[in-house]
N, C-alpha and C positions, 0 to 999 in steps of 0.2 A: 178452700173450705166452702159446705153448702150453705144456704141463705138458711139463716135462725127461724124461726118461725114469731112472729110478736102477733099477738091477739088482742081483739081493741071490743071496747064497747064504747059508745059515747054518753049515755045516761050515766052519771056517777049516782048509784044507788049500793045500799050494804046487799042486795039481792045479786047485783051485777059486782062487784068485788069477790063474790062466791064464784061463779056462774064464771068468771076471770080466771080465779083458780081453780075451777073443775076443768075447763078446757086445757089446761098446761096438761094434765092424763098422766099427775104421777101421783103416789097414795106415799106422802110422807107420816112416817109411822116413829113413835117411841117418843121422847118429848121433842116438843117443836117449841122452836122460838120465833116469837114473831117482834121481828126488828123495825121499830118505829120511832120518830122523835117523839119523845111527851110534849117538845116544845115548851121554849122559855114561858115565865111567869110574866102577862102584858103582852104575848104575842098571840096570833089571831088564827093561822093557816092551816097547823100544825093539824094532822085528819083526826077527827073527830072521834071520841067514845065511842057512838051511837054508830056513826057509819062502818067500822072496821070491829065493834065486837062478835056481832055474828058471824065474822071468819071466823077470828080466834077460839071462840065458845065450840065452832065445827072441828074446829081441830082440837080444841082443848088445849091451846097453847098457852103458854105462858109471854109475857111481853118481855122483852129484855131490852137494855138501855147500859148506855153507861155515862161516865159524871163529864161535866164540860171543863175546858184546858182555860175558859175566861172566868173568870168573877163574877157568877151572877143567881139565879135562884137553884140551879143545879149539879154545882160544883161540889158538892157533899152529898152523898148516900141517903142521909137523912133531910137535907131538902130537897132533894130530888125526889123523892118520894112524897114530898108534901104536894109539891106542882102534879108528879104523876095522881094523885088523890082528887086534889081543885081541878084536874082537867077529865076526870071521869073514868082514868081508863080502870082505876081497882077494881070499881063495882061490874068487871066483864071480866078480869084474870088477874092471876098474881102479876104481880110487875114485880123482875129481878134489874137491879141494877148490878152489871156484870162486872165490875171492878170495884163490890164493896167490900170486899176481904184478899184483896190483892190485885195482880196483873201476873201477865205470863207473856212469856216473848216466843213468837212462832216465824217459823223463817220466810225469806223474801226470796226467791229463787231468781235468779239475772236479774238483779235488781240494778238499778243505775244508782240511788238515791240511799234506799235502804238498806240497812244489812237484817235487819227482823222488820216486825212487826208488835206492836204492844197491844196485847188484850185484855180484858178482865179475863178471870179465873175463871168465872162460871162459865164463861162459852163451854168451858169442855163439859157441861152438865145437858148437852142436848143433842140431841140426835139426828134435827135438821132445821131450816130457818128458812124462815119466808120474810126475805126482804123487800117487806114493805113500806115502799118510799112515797115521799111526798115530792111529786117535781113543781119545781119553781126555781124563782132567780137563787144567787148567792154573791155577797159584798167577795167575798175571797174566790170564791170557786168561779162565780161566771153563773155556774145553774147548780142545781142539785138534786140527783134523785139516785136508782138504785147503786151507780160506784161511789156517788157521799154516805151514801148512809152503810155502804162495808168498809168504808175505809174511815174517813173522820168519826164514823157512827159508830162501828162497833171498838173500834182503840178506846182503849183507857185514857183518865184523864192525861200520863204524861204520854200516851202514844198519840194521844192530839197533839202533843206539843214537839213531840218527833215527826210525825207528817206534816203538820205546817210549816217547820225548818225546815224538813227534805233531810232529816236526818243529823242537822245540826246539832240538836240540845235534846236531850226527854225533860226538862225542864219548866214546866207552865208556867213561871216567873221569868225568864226569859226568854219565852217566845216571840213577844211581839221587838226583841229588837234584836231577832237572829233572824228575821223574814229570807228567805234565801230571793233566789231571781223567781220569777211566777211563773215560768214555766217548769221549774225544776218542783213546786211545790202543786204544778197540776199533776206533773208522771210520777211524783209519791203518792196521791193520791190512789193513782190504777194498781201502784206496786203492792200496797196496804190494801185493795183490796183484790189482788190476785190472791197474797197470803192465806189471805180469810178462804176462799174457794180452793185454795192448794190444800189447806188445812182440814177443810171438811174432804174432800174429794179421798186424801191421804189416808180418813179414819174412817170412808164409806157411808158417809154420810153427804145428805144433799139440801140444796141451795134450790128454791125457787125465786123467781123474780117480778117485783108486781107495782108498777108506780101508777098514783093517782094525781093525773094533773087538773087541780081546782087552784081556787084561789092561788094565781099568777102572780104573784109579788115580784119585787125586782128583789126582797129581802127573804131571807131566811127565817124558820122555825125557830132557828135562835138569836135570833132578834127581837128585844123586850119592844122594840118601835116600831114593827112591822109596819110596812105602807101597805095601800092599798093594793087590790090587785088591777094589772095593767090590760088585761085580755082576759078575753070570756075562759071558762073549763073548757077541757079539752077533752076530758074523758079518763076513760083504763086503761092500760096496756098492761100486759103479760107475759115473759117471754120465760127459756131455761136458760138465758144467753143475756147476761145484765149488760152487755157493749151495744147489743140489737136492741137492749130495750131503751138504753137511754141515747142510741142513736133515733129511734122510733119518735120520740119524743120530741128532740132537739130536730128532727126533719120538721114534725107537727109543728113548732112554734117558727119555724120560716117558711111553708107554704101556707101560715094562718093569713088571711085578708083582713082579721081585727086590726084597726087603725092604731092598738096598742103594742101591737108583735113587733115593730120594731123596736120598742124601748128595752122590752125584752133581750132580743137577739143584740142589741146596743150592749147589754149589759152581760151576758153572754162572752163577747167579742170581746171588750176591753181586757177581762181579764181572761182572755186565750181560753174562756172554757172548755171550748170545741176540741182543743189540742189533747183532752184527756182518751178520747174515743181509738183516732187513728195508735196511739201509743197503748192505750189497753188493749189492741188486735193485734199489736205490737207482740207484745211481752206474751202474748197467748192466752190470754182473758175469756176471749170470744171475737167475734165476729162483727164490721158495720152494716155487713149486707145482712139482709132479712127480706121476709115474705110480712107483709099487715093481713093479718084473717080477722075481718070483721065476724063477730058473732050474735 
């Protein structure tokens, strides 16, 4: 396979997130969904209003989101939309939360773990998706950026709770004590988001890919206790290849010389995050190799 192309700026500016996505040189057209956490209610990370609506406003996209598999201020349609409201994003686009009138099960092709995938409903209301990820640490994942945010990100609340099993339970009551082995819930991870890209690909509809690495936490956007962050931003990247982009990434945080990268890549490691890349090139996701075009 040939090397992806991943495109990089190091200013994180809402001019340079555009300027990110005009170099990817494809014109997604019809509605667009721009895939983002609103982030928990008390967490800090999660990309900001101001910086990311002047994408969405370019495309006219709508934000789309769906509910969390734990307990906490977004686990309901209707408070998930209060957070989405307090954290800014209304006053730039609609915000749909994609599994508030249902879910829909879409298949997992050579899946080890899964046999579908669980979506909300409205996915099928769009025409293509710009996943835009927030990269940073994760307590379960290891890190998180463009394959958390198709696979735990776009699942409904019980398809969160069917890829944290690995296929065990669609049950969000008990998930936390059908945890399978961690590595089996990192390759559900790529499988749930191959779905998602087999899905769009299937209907002719496309996928771009776009992580903002700032605020470096060891912790997640869904995290009410977010810590601080461990390493300076890192920048943009941009890829049509989400395995090249969040390899791109995961290279940047261990050839960074911030005196914090390790805590990162510590936290990375323990839970085998890395393990999700080479099995996403695996299953046919995309590619680790890639070209970085600074622009």
């Amino acid at each position: 396979m040939e090397k992806a192309k991943v495109y990089y700026v190091k200013e994180i500016t809402p001019e340079n997130l555009i300027k990110i996505y005009d170099a990817l040189g494809v014109e997604l057209e019809g509605k667009i969904g721009v895939k983002v956490s609103t982030g928990e209610d008390g967490s800090r990370g999660y990309l900001k209003a101001d910086l990311i609506g002047p994408l969405v406003k370019k495309l006219n996209g709508t934000i789309i989101e769906c509910n969390t598999a734990y307990d906490g201020a977004r686990n309901t349609a209707e408070d998930h939309m209060k957070v989405a409201r307090k954290h800014g994003f209304t006053s730039y686009a609609d915000v749909d939360i994609m599994d508030e009138e249902g879910e829909m099960k879409i298949p997992v092709n050579n899946g080890k773990h899964l046999k579908y995938d669980i979506v909300g409903t409205h996915l099928d209301r769009y025409d293509a998706m710009v996943n835009l990820a927030h990269g940073k640490g994760h307590a379960m994942g290891g890190f998180g950026a463009n394959l958390k945010n198709q696979s735990i990100g776009v699942a409904s609340r019980n398809g969160k709770a069917y890829i944290h099993t690995a296929g065990i339970t669609e049950e969000p009551d008990e998930l936390w004590n059908k945890l399978p082995k961690q590595e089996d819930f990192i390759e559900s991870m790529a499988e749930a988001a191959k779905a998602v890209s087999d899905y769009f690909e299937a209907n002719n509809k496309k996928i771009v890919y776009i992580t903002v690495m700032n605020f470096l936490s060891l912790d997640c956007d869904c995290d009410a206790h977010q810590k601080d962050p461990v390493m300076a931003d890192l920048g943009i990247i941009g890829s049509l290849d989400p395995v090249a982009n969040d390899q791109a990434f995961i290279d940047m945080i261990w050839a960074s010389k911030d005196e914090g990268a390790h805590l990162l890549q510590e936290r990375v490691d323990r839970q085998l995050g890395r393990n999700i890349l080479p099995y996403a090139e695996k299953i046919g996701l995309g590619t680790t190799k890639y070209e970085l075009i600074n622009i």
